[in-house]
C-alpha positions in Angstrom: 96.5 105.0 73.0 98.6 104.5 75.8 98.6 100.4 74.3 99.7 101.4 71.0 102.4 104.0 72.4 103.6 101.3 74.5 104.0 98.9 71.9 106.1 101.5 69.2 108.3 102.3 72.1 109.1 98.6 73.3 109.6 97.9 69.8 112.6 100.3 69.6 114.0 99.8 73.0 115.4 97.0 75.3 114.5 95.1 78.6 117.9 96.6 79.8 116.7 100.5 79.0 112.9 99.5 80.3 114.4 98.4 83.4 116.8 101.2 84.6 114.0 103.9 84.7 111.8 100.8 86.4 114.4 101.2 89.3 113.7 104.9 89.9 109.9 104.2 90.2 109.7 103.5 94.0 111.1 106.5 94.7 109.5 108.7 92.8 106.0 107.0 93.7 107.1 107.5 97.0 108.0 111.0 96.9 104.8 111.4 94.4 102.3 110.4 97.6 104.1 112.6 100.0 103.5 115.3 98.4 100.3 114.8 97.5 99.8 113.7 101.4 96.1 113.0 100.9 95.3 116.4 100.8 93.6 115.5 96.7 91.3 113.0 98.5 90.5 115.0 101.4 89.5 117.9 99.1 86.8 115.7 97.3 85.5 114.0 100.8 85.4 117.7 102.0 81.4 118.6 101.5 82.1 122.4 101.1 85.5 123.2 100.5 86.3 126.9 100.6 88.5 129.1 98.4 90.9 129.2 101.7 91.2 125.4 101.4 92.3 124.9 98.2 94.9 128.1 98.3 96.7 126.3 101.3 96.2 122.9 99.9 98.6 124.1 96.7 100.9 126.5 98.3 101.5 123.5 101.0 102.0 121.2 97.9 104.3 123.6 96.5 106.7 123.8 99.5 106.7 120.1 99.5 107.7 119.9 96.4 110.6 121.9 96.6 111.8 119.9 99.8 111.2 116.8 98.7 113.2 117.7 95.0 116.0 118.8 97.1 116.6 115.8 99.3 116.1 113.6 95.7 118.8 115.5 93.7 121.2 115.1 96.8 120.4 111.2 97.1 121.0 110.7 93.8 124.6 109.0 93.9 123.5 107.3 96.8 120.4 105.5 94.5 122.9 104.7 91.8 125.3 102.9 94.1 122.5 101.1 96.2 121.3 99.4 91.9 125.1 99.6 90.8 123.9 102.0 88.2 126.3 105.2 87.6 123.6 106.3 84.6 121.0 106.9 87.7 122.2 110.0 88.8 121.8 112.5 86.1 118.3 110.6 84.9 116.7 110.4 88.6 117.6 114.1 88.7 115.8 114.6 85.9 112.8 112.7 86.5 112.0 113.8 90.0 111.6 117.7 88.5 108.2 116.2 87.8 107.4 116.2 91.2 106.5 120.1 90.6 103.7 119.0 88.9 101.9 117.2 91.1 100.5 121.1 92.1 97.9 120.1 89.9 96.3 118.0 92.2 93.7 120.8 93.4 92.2 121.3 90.3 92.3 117.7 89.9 90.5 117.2 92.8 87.8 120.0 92.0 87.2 117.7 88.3 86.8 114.9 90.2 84.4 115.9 93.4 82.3 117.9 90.1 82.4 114.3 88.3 84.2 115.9 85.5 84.8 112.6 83.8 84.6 113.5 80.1 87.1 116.3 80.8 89.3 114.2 82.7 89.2 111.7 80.0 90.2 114.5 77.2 93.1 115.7 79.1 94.8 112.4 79.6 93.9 111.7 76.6 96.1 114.7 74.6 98.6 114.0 77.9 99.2 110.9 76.1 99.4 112.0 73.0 101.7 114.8 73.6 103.6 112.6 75.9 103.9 109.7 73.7 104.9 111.6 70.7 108.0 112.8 72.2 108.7 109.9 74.2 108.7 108.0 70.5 110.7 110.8 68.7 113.6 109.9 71.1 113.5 106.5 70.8 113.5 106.6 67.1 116.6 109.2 67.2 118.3 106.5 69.7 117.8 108.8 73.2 117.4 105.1 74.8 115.5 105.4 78.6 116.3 109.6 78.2 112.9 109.1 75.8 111.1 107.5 78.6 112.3 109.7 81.0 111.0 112.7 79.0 107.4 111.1 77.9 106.9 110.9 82.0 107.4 114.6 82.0 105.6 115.9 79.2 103.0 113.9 80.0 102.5 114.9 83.8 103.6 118.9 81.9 100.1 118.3 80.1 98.0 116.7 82.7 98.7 119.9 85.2 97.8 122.2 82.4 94.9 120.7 80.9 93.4 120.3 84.7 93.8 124.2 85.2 92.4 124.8 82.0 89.5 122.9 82.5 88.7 124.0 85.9 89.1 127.8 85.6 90.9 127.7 88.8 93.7 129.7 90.0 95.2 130.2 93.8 94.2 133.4 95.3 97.2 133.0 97.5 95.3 133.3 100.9 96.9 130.2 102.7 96.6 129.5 105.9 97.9 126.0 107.7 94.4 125.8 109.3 92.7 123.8 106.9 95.4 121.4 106.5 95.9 120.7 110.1 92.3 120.3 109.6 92.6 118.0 106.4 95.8 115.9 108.4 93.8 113.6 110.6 91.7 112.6 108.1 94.6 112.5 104.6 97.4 111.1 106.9 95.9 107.9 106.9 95.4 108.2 103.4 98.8 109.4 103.3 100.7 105.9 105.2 98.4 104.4 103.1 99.0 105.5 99.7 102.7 105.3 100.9 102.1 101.3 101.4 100.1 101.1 98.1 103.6 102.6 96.8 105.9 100.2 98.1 103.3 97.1 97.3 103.2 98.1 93.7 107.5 98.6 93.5 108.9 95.9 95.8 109.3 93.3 93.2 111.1 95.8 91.0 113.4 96.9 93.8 114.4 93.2 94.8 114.7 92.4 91.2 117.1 95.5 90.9 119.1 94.5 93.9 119.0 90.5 93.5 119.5 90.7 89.2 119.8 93.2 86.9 117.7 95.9 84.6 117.1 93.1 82.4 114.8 91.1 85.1 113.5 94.4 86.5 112.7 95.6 82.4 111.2 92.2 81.8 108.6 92.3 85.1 107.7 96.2 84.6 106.6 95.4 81.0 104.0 92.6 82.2 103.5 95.0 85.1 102.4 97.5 82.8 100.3 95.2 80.5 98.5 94.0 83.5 98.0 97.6 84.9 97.2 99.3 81.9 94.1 96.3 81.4 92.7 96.6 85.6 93.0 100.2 84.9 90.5 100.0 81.8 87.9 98.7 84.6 89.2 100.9 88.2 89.1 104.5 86.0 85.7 103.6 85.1 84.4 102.5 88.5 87.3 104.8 90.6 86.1 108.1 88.2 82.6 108.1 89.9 82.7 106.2 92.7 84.2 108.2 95.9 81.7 111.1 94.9 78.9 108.6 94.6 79.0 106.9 97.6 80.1 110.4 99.3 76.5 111.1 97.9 74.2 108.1 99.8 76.3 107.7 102.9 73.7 109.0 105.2 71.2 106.5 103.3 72.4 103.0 104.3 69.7 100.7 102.4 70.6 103.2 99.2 74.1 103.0 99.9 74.2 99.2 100.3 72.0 98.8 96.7 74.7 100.8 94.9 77.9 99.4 96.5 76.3 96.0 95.1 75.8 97.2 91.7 78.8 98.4 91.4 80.2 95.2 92.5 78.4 93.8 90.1 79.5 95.8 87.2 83.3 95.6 88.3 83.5 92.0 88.3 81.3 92.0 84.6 83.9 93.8 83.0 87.0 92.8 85.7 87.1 88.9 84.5 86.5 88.9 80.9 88.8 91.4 80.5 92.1 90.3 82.9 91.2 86.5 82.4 91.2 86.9 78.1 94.5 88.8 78.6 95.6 86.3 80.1 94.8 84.0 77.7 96.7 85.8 74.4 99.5 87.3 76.7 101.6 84.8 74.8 100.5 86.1 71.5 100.1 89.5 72.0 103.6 90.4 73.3 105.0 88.1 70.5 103.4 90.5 67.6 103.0 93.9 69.4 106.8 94.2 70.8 108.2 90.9 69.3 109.7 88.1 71.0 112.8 89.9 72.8 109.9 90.2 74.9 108.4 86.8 75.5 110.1 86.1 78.8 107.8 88.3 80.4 104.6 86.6 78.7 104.4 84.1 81.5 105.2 87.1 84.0 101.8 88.9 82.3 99.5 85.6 82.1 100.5 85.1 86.6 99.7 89.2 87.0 96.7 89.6 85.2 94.4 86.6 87.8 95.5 88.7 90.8 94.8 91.9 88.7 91.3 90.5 88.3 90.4 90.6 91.9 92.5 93.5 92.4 89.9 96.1 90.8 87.6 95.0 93.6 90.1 96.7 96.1 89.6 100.1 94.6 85.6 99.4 94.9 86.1 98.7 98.7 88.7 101.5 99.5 86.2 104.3 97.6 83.5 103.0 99.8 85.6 103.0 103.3 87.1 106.9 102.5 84.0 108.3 101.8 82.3 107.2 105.1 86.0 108.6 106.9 87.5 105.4 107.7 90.5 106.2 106.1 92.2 104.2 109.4 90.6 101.1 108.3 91.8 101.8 104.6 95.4 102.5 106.5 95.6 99.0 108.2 94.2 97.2 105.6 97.4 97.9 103.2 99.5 98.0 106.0 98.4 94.2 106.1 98.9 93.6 102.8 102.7 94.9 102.5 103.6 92.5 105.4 101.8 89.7 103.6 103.5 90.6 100.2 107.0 90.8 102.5 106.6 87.5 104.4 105.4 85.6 101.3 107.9 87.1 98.5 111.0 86.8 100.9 110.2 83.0 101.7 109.7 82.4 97.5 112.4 84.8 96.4 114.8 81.9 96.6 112.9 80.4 93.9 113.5 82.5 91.2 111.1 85.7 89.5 108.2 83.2 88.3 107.8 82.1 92.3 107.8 85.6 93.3 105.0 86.8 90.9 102.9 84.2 91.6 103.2 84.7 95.5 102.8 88.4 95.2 99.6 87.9 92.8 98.1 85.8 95.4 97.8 88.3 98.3 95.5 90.4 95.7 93.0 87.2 96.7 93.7 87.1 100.3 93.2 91.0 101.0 90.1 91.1 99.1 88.9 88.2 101.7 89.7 90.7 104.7 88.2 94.0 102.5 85.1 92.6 102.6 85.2 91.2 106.0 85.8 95.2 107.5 83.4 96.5 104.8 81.1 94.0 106.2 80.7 95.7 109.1 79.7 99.1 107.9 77.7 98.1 105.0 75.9 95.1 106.3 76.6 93.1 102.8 76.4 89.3 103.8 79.5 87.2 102.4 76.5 85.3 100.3 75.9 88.3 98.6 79.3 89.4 97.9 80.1 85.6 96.6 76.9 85.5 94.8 77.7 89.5 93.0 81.5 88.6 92.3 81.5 84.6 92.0 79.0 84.2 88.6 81.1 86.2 86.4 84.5 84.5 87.4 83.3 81.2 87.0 81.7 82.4 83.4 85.1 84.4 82.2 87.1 81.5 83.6 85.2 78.9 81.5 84.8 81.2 78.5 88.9 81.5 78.1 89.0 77.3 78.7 86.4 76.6 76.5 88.3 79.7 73.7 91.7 77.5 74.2 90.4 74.5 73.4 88.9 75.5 70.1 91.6 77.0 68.8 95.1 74.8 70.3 95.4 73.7 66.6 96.0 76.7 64.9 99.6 77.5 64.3 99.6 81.1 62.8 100.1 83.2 65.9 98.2 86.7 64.2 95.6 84.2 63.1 95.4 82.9 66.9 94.9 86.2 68.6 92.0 87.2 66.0 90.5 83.7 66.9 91.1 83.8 70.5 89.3 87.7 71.0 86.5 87.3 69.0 85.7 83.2 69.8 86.1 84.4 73.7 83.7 87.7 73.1 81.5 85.9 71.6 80.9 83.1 74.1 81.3 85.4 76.6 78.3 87.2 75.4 76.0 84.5 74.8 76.2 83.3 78.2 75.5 86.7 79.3 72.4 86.8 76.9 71.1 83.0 77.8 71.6 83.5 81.4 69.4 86.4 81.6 72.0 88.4 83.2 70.8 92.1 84.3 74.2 93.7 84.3 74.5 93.2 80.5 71.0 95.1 79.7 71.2 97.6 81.6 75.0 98.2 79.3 72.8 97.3 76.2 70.1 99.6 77.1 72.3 102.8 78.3 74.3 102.3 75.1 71.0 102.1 73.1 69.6 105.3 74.7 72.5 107.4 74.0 73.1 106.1 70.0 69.0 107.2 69.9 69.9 110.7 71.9 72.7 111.2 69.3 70.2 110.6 66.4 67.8 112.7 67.6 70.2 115.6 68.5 71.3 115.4 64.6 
């Protein structure tokens, strides 16, 4: 859903209109993760949060919001000058009044310590929808970035309502700053942290809004999303399940060690195949879905999607460091990365966007390196293992997509190429799986069997 909505809407608006909303996202990411100030993940690591703990989690939220929306709205002239963009003001006004509904984030946190997966995935679903169909409206009625502007509010509108709905919750109003100066030792890590993650995900917009224009900044957010929207097809599987799981066996190390494997396993199953073969049509695929106004950022999509690959690993490690309370660990670690991404994108940024990309993709490599060498530590799971859970399925995905583009070089109809490319690439991709006898893929086959034959039998 959110693929097709993203494709209607490029369709009807430019790299120029993409890219001035792109500049706001920094600061409202940042102002997003202050508010929240760990609190959401704290709730879910908490083993028996009371009725006290969530009231003062929301009404603290609340006043944060407020403050936070205040020094926005006054910093407004100041954002547009520091992008050269008058248009700024009035829409980053705008935009940050979704910061109010980021109260939501206690009954999101109740869903997701009660694994409430399917109702997660309804609500974002009809978040979407709702969202997307106003967001379109606009576009088509020639509302320009006002029509993105609104999708991001109606959308986060319907995520906070759907998540009360679903919960049954409602604040009883008895706050008291205890449990947050309780919660602060532990979600202020989380909170520098997530503030880090923030910048790491935004600093090539920001430099490409300073150094260029919209256009540059339009052009990299549109991979950026591509490549995001396809990591995030494999992180909200594992990320949905996985803090609460390993939360779970923490006190079990030989358990916990068995599962953090698996799961490693099953990441990097679906990771590769999936980020590698985008990478393979990105050509293709932004040529037919948003046509070739677009294609500029092709080669943008194709450099993001090998560091995406390994970047779904990340979340795997950072679940598995929170829920045994090294949320210090998790803090340094991305503290790391920004000053790898700084150092390496400010020495290439001379060299144009492509130089950028490809240096900021590369750190996604180099941190998983030092994840796994602090995880190693607490899990006891031997760099052999890691190599030999991770390394199979690259290798396979890597030579299924060479193997894909060799077969079909020749063939000049680009529609007729993607079809090709997909199914050729499945295909192989499968068959490997199958001749090589790999585990992962039956224990998929066999869940997926079970529940078609529990569905049969239920009718």
């Amino acid at each position: 859903m959110s693929m097709l909505i993203g494709i209607f809407l490029a369709r009807q608006l430019t790299p120029d209109e993409y890219g001035v909303l792109g500049m706001l996202t920094i600061f409202f990411g940042i102002a997003s993760t202050l508010n929240n100030s760990g609190l959401s993940v704290a709730l879910v690591n908490k083993e028996h949060a009371t009725a006290t703990d969530n009231d003062s989690v929301f009404a603290f939220n609340i006043i944060v919001s407020a403050v936070l929306y205040a020094i926005l709205f006054f910093s407004a002239p100041l954002i547009a000058d520091f992008f050269s963009e008058p248009i700024l003001v009035d829409l980053s006004r705008f935009t940050f009044l979704s910061l109010f509904f980021s109260a939501g984030i206690v009954p999101g946190a109740i869903m997701t310590k009660k694994m409430m997966v399917k109702e997660k995935t309804i609500v974002g679903f009809m978040a979407l929808i709702v969202g997307g169909a106003v967001g379109l409206a606009l576009a088509y009625n020639g509302y320009s970035y006002w029509s993105l502007a609104w999708q991001t509010f109606i959308y986060n509108a319907t995520i906070l309502i759907g998540c009360f709905y679903c919960t049954k919750w409602h604040p009883t109003f008895h706050f008291s700053f205890r449990p947050i100066k309780e919660m602060f030792g532990f979600s202020s890590k989380l909170l520098i942290t997530s503030m880090i993650s923030v910048l790491n995900g935004n600093i090539l917009s920001v430099i490409f809004g300073r150094l260029y224009n919209a256009n540059a900044v339009g052009t990299y957010n549109q991979a950026n999303k591509w490549n995001t929207m396809a990591s995030s097809t494999v992180t909200n599987m594992v990320s949905q399940v996985a803090q609460p799981l390993f939360v779970s066996v923490r006190n079990d190390n030989e358990r916990r060690l068995r599962v953090f494997r698996k799961m490693l396993r099953f990441t990097a199953f679906f990771a590769f195949p999936v980020m590698f073969g985008l990478a393979l049509v990105a050509k293709e695929f932004i040529v037919i879905t948003i046509t070739e106004e677009w294609i500029d950022s092709a080669i943008l999509l194709q450099i993001l999607c090998v560091g995406g690959a390994f970047y779904c690993f990340h979340i795997l490690y950072q679940n598995l460091l929170i829920s045994m309370g090294k949320s210090n660990v998790y803090m340094w670690i991305n503290i790391t990365q920004i000053v790898l991404n700084l150092l390496i994108v400010l020495a290439c940024y001379k060299y144009g966007i492509k130089a950028m990309v490809i240096a900021f993709s590369s750190v996604f490599i180099i941190i998983l390196i030092i994840w796994h060498a602090v995880a190693k530590k607490y899990t006891g799971l031997k760099w052999k293992e890691m190599i030999m859970d991770i390394c199979p399925f690259a290798l396979i995905s890597a030579f299924t997509m060479a193997l894909t583009y060799i077969l079909t070089i020749k063939i000049g109809n680009v529609y007729i190429l993607l079809i090709c490319r997909i199914i050729i690439a499945a295909v192989i991709y499968f068959l490997l799986m199958r001749f090589l006898h790999v585990k992962i893929l039956k224990e998929c086959l066999d869940f997926v069997k079970e529940k078609v034959l529990l569905k049969w039998k239920n009718k």
